[in-house]
C-alpha positions in Angstrom: 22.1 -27.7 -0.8 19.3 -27.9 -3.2 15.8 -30.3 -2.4 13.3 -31.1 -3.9 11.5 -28.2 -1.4 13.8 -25.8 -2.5 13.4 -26.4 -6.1 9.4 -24.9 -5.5 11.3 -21.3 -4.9 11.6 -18.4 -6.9 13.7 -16.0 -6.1 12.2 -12.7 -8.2 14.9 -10.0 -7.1 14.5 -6.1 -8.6 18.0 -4.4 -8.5 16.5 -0.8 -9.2 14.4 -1.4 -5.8 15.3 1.5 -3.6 18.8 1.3 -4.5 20.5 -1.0 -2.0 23.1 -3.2 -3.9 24.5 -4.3 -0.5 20.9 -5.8 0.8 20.3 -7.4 -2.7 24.1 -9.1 -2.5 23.0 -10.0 1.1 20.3 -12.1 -0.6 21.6 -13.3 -3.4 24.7 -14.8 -1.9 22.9 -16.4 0.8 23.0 -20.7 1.1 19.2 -20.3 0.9 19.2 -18.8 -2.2 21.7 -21.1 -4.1 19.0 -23.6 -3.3 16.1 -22.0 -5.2 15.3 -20.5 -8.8 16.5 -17.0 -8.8 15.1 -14.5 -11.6 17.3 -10.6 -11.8 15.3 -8.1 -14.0 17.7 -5.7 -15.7 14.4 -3.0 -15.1 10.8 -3.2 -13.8 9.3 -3.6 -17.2 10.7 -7.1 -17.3 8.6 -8.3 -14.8 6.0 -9.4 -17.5 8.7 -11.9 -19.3 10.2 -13.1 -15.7 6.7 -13.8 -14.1 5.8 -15.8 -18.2 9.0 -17.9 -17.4 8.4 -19.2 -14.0 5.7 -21.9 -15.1 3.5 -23.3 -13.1 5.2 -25.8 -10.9 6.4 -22.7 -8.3 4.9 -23.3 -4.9 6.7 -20.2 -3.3 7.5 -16.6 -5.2 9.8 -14.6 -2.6 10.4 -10.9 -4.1 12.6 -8.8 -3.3 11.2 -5.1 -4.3 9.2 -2.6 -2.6 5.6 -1.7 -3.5 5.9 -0.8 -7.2 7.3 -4.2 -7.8 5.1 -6.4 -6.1 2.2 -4.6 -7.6 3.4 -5.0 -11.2 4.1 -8.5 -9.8 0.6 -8.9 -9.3 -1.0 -7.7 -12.3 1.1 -10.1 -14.2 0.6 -13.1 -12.2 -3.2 -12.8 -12.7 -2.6 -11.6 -16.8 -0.6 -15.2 -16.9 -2.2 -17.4 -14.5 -5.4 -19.1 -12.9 -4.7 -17.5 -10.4 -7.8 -16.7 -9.1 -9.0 -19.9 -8.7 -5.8 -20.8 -6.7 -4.6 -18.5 -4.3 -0.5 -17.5 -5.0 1.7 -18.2 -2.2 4.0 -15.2 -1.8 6.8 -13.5 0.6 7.4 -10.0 0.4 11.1 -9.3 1.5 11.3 -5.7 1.1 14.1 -4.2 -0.9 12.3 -1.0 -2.1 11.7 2.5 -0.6 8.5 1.6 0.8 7.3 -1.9 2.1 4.2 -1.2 3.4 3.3 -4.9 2.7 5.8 -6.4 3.5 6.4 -5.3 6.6 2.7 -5.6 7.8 4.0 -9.1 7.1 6.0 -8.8 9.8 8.9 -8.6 7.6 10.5 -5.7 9.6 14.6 -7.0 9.2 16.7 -6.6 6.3 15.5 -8.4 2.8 18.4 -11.1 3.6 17.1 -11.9 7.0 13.7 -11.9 6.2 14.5 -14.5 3.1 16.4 -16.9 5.2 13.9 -17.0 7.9 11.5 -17.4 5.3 13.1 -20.0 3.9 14.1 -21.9 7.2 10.5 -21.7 8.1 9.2 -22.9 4.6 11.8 -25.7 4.7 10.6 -27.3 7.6 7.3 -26.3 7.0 6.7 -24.0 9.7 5.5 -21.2 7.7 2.6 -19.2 8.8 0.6 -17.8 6.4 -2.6 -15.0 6.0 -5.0 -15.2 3.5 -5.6 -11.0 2.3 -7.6 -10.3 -0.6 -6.6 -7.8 -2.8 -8.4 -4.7 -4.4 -9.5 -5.3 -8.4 -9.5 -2.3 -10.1 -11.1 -1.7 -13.4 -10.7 1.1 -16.2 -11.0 1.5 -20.0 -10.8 -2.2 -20.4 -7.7 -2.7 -18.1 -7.4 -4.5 -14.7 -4.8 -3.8 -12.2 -4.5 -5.3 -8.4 -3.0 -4.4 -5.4 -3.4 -3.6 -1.4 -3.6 0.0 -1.8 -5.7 2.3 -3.9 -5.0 6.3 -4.2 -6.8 9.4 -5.9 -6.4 13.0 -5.4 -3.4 15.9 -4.7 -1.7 13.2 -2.8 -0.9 11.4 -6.0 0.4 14.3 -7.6 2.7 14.9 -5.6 3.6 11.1 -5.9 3.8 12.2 -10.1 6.0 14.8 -9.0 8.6 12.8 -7.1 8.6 10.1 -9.9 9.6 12.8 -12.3 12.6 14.2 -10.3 15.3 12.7 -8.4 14.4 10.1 -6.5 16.2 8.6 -3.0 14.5 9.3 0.8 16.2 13.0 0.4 13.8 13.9 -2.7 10.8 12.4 -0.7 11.7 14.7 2.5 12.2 17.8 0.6 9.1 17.0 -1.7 7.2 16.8 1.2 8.0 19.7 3.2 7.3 21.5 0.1 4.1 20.0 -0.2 2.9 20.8 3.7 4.0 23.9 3.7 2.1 25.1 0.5 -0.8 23.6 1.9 -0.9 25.7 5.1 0.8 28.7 3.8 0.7 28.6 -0.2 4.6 29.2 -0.6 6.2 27.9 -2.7 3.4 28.7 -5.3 5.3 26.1 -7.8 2.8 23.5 -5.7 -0.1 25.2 -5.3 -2.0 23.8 -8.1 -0.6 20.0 -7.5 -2.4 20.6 -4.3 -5.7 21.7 -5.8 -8.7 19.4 -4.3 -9.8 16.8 -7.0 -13.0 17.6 -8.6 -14.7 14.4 -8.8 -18.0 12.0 -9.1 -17.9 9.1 -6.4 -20.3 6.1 -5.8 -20.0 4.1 -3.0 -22.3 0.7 -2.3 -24.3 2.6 -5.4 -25.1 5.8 -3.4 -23.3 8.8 -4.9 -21.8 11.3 -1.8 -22.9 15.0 -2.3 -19.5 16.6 -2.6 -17.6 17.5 -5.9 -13.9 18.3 -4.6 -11.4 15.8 -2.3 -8.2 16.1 -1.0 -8.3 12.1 -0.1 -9.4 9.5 -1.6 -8.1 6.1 -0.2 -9.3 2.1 -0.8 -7.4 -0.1 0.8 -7.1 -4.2 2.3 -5.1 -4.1 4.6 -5.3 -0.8 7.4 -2.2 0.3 6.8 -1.6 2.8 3.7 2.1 4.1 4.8 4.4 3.4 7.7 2.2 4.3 10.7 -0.4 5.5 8.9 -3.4 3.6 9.7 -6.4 5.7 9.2 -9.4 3.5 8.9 -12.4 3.2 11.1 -14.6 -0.1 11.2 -13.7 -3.6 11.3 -13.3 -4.7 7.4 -15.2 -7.8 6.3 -14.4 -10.9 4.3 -16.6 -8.9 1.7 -15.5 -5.4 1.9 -12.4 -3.3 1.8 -11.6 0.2 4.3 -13.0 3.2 2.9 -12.0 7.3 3.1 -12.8 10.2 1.2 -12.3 13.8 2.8 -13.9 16.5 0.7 -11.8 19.5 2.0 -9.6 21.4 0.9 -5.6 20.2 1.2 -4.9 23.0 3.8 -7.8 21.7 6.2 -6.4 18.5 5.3 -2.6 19.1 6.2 -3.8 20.3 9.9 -5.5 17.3 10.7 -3.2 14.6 8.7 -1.8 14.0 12.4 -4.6 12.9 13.7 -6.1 11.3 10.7 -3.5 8.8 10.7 -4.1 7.1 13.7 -7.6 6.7 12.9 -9.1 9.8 14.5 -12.3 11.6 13.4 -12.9 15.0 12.7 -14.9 17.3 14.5 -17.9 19.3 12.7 -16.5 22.7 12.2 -19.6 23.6 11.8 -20.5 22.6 15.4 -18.0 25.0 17.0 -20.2 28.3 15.9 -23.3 26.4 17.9 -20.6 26.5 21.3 -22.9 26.0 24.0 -24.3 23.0 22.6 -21.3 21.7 21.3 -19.6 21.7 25.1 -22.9 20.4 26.0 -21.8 17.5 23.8 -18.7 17.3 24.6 -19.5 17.0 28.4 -21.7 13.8 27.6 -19.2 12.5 25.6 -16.5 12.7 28.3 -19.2 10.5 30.2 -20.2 8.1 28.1 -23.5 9.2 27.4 -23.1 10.5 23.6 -20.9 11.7 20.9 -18.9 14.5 19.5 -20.3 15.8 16.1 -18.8 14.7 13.4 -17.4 16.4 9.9 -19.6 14.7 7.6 -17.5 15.7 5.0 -15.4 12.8 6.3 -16.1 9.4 4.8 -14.5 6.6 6.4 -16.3 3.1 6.7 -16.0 -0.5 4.9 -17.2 -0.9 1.3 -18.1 -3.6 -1.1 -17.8 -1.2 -4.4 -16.2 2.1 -5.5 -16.8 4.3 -8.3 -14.7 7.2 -8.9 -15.7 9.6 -12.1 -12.8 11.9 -12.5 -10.3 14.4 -14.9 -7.5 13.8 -13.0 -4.5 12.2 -15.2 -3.1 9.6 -13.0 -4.1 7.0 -9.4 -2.0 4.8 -7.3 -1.9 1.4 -6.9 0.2 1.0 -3.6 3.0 3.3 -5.4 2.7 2.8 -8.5 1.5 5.5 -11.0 -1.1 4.4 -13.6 -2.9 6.4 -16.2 -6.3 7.3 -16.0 -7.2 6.7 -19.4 -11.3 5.8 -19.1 -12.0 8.7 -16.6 -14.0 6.1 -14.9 -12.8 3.7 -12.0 -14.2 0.6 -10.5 -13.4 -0.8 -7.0 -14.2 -4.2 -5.6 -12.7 -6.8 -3.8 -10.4 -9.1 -6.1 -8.9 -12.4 -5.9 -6.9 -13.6 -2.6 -3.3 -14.1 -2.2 -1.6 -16.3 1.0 1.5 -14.0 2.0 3.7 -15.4 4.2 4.5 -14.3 8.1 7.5 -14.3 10.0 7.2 -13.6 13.8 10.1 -10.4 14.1 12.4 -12.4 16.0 13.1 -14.8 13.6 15.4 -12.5 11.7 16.4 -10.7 15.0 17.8 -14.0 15.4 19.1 -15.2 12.7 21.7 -11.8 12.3 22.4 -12.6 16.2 23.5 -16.2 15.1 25.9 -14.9 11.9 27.5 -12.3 14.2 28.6 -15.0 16.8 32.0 -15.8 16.8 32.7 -19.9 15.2 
């Protein structure tokens, strides 16, 4: 039954989110969302009208959508809005392909048990909350925000999954395509999506002395994909994570692994120098020193990013958007207040509905 609570509540819901009619229906015919405002786009592009006709008076936007969706989600709440001035209270349900964000929200249950432990939490105002800040990014005039920021081969071969057939099958076979040109060129079709990208970058004003990357990464929150966490150093309330890698994507592809979990790359350079390197090596296993480091590998916090590049398209966590100015600009943007759920809570709440009466 409706409150005056509920009535705060959008419901934003994007059918075309990963495909899963059954999980939207599980939200959408829910008590908890019979309570609230809900809002269907017919396609992502009306996200613009939706987020126009939600007003002011929402206290709570719950989307259902995957990364795509809550970063056109963003833009337009901060196009519409004072938003920076007063943070948006948000929950990410999930509902897409990938829900990096949401689930570092500790929304990790289906997009109808996340809702309704959202929405029993909110209701009795028990909801936890964390303040993030989000990256602003800047180019030819326009503004975009998001968690997530992507440049490089990487993104091409995003381009090239957009452009085909898309599902969790595509993904797979895109990339195993994709690693296996990178270690063994074949098949040659991806060879030059996986070319390194030639490009200028700043960072805290100080160019790096490289020309060609296979990575380039910006990012809020340490977590870029599902168990991918690859950054080093504690972020501050003034800086976002930093990477860049200028190899080439086969070097790259080897050490991905390890890269992931936050793992730094050796010097190759070291291991023609081999007495001193297991010299090194020896004191490191003692505590008494360090193994040398690729310093073609860039990984630390940042306050500003400039990127000076050809390359036709970046990321914004998913979503594709022309390079139009050749010219990006990173820095820390306005902050958001997502909402939490501890994982039980929807563990629970399916428990409870399979119960018998």
């Amino acid at each position: 039954m409706a409150s005056a609570k509920s009535k705060d509540v959008v419901l934003l819901c994007n059918p075309q989110a990963g495909g899963r009619w059954r999980a939207l229906a599980d939200v959408l015919d829910s008590d908890e969302a019979k309570a609230v405002r809900r809002v269907v786009t017919d396609e992502l592009d009306d996200v613009r009208e939706a987020i126009a006709g939600i007003g002011q008076r929402v206290k709570l936007l719950c989307i259902y959508g995957g990364d795509g969706t809550i970063q056109r989600v963003l833009d337009e709440l901060f196009r519409v809005s004072d938003s920076e001035r007063h943070p948006v209270q948000l929950a990410l349900l999930g509902g897409g392909t990938m829900n990096v964000t949401s689930r570092w929200c500790g929304m990790s249950s289906s997009p109808g048990d996340n809702f309704r432990a959202v929405m029993r939490a909110y209701m009795s105002d028990q909801l936890l909350w964390r303040d993030v800040p989000l990256l602003k990014v800047e180019q030819g005039g326009q503004t975009s925000y998001g968690f997530t920021l992507g440049a490089g081969p990487l993104i091409r071969i995003l381009e090239q999954y957009e452009e085909g057939q898309k599902g969790h099958l595509a993904a797979l076979g895109i990339g195993v395509k994709s690693i296996a040109a990178a270690v063994s060129r074949f098949p040659r079709a991806y060879n030059q999506i996986l070319q390194e990208m030639i490009a200028r970058i700043w960072v805290d004003g100080a160019e790096l002395p490289f020309e060609r990357y296979a990575a380039v990464f910006a990012n809020v929150t340490g977590a870029i994909n599902p168990f991918i966490e690859p950054f080093v150093g504690k972020r501050t309330r003034d800086s976002f994570h930093f990477l860049a890698y200028a190899v080439s994507s086969r070097e790259f592809a080897m050490l991905a692994p390890l890269l992931a979990r936050a793992r730094l790359p050796i010097d190759p350079v070291s291991l023609l120098r081999p007495i001193s390197t297991w010299k090194q090596i020896g004191l490191s296993l003692m505590g008494k020193g360090e193994l040398p480091l690729d310093p073609r590998y860039v990984n630390h916090p940042s306050q500003k990013l400039e990127i000076e590049t050809d390359e036709k398209h970046y990321t914004i966590d998913g979503e594709l958007i022309a390079l139009t100015g050749g010219r990006l600009t990173v820095q820390l943007g306005p902050s958001l207040r997502l909402a939490l759920i501890d994982q039980g809570q929807g563990q629970g709440q399916r428990q409870r509905q399979r119960s018998p009466a």
